[in-house]
C-alpha positions as CSV (number, residue, x, y, z in Angstrom):
1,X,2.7,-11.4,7.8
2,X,4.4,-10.5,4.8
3,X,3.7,-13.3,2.8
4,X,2.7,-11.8,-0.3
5,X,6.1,-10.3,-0.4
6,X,7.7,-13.7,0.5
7,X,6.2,-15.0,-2.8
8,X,7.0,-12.1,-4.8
9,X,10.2,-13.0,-3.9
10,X,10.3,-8.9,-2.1
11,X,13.4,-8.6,0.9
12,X,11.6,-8.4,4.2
13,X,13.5,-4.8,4.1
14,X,11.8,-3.2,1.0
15,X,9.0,-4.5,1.7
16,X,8.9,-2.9,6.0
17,X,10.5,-0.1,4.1
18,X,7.2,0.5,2.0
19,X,4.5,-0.7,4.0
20,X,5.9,1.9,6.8
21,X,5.6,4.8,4.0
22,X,2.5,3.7,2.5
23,X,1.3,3.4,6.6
24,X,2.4,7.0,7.4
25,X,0.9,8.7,4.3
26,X,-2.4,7.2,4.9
27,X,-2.3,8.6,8.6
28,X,-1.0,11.5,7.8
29,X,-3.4,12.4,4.7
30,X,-6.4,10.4,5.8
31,X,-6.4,10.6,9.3
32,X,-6.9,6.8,10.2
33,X,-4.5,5.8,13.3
34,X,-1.4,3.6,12.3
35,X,-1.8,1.0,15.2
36,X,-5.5,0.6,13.6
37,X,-3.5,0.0,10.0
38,X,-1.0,-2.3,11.1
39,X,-3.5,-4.7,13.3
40,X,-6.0,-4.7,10.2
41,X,-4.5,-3.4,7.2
42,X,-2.2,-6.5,5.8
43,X,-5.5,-9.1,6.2
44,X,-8.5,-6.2,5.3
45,X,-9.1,-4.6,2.0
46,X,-8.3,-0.2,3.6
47,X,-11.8,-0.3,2.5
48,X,-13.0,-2.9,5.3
49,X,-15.4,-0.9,8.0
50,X,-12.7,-1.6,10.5
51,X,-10.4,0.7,8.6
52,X,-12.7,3.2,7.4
53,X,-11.2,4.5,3.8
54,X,-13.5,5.4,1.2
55,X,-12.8,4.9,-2.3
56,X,-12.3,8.4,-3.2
57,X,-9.3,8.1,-0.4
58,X,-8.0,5.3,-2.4
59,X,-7.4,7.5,-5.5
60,X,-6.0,10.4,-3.2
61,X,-4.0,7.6,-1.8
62,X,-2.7,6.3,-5.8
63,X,-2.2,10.1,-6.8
64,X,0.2,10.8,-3.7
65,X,2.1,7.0,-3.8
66,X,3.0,8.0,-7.3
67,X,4.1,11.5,-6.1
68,X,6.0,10.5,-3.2
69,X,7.8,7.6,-4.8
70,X,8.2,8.9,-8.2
71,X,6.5,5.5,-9.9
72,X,3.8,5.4,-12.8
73,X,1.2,3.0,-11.4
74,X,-0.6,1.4,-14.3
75,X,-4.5,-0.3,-14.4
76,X,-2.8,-3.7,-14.0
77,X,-0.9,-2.5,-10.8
78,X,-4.4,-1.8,-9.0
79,X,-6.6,-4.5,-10.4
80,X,-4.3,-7.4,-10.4
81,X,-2.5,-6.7,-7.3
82,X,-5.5,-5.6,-5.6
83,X,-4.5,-2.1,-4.7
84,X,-6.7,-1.8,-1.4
85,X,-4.4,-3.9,0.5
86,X,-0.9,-2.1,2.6
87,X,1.2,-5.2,1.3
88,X,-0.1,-5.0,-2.1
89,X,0.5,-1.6,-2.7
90,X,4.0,-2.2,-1.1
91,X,4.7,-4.9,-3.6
92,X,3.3,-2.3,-6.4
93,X,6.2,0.3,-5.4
94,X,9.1,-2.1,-5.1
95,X,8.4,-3.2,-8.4
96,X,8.0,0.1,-9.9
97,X,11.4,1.1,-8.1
98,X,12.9,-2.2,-9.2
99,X,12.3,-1.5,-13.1
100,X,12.7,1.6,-13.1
């Protein structure tokens, strides 16, 4: 757990801190259960039939991320890093925050 933060060189702080937001917005606006997110979500793409997300959800998701943590996500933030992950999308807001 947490290794792709462990080689972005992320604190294990910022990045509990972000998975745990980017966890509760995707139960709270999607409706998918967090215990379901947090056994399946760091080692399944969100759009893995375990987990249930559509892609649509994953843009819903991008548009209310940038809201909520007042970042710019750019192309490279959801291609490279592989957006449909919890700990890549937790390592996409720390960085935003970071340079900001």
């Amino acid at each position: 757990k947490g290794k792709y933060c462990e080689r972005r060189r992320r604190s294990r702080a910022q990045c509990l801190s972000a998975c745990t937001g980017v966890v509760d917005l995707i139960s709270d606006r999607m409706g998918i259960e967090q215990q379901k997110l947090c056994s399946y979500g760091k080692e399944k793409s969100l759009l893995d039939a375990a987990i249930g997300l559509q892609p649509r959800d994953l843009l819903t998701l991008f548009f209310e991320l940038q809201r909520k943590y007042e970042v710019v996500f750019e192309e490279k933030d959801i291609i490279e890093r592989r957006f449909d992950y919890l700990d890549h999308m937790a390592d996409a807001i720390i960085s935003k925050q970071v340079s900001v």
